[in-house]
N, C-alpha and C positions, 0 to 999 in steps of 0.2 A: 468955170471953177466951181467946185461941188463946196457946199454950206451944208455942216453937219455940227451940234451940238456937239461934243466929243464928251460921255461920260464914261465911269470905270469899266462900264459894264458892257457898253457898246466897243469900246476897246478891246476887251476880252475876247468880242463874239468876233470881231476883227482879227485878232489876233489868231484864233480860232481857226477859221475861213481861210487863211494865208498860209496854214498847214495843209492842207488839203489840196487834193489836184484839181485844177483847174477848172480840167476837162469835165469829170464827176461834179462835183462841188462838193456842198452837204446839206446833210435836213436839219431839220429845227432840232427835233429829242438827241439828237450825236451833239449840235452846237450846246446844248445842257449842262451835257455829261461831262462831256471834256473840260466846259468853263467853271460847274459847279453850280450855275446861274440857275433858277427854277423858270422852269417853261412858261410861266406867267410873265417873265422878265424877256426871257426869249423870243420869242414870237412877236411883239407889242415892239421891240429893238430891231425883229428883223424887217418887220411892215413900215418903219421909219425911214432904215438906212436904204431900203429897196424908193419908198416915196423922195428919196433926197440923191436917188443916182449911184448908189454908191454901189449896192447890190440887187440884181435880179433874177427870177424864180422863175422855172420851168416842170412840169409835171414830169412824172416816170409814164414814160409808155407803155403801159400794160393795164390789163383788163382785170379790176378787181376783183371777179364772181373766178378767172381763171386760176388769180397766186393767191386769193383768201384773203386777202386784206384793202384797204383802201391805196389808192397809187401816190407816191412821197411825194411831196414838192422839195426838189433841191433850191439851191442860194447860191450864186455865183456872182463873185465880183464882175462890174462892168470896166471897161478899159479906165475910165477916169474916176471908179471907185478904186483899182487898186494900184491906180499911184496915189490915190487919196491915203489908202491906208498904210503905203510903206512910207510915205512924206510924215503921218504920224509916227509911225513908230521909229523914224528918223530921228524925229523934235525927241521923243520921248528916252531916246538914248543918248542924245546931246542934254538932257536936262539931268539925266543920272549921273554922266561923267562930269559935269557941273556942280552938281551935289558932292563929289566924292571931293574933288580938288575943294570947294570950298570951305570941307571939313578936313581935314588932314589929320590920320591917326585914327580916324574912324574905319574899321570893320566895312570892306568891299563888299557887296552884294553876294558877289562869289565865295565867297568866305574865306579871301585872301586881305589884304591889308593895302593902303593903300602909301 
C-alpha cells in the first residue's frame, strides 16, 4: 500500500496525470500549465510522488544535438499509483456529496441546487 501525504497541489498534479494517456504520459512544464501550479511547485511534487511509488519517469528517445532541444522526461503512473489516485479522487467525491447533503439549500458545485 502506497503512503503519500496528500496535498492540494499534489492532487491537482494527480488529477492532472489521469487526464492524460497512459501510454505517453506527461512532462513537468504541460503538468504546470494545465494545473496553474508554478514549476517550482511542480517538479519538487513530482520527485515525491515518483520517491513514494506512485508515479515514474522515463526519458524521450532522441538525440538532443538532432531535434535542438534537450530530451523530456515523461511521468507515468505505476499500477499501484493509479489506484492510489482514483481511490483518492473516490474519497474526494464521497466527501463533496457529503458536503452537499449536509448543507441542504446550498448551491451544487455544478451550479445546480441541491
Amino acid at each position: 500500500m502506497l503512503r503519500f501525504r496528500m496535498t492540494r497541489a499534489a492532487r491537482e498534479i494527480l488529477l492532472a496525470l489521469a487526464e492524460h494517456d497512459p501510454a505517453v504520459g506527461s512532462y513537468g512544464n504541460e503538468l504546470a500549465r494545465e494545473t496553474g501550479l508554478a514549476v517550482g511547485t511542480v517538479y519538487p511534487l513530482l520527485t515525491r510522488l515518483q520517491g513514494a511509488g506512485v508515479i515514474y519517469a522515463t526519458w524521450e528517445d532522441v538525440d538532443p544535438r538532432v531535434v535542438g532541444r534537450p530530451a523530456i522526461r515523461y511521468w507515468r503512473f505505476t499500477a499501484e499509483g493509479a489506484e492510489f489516485a482514483e481511490a483518492d479522487r473516490q474519497a474526494q467525491l464521497a466527501r463533496l456529496q457529503r458536503a452537499r447533503v449536509a448543507r441542504p439549500g446550498r448551491p451544487a458545485w455544478d451550479g445546480g441546487s441541491t
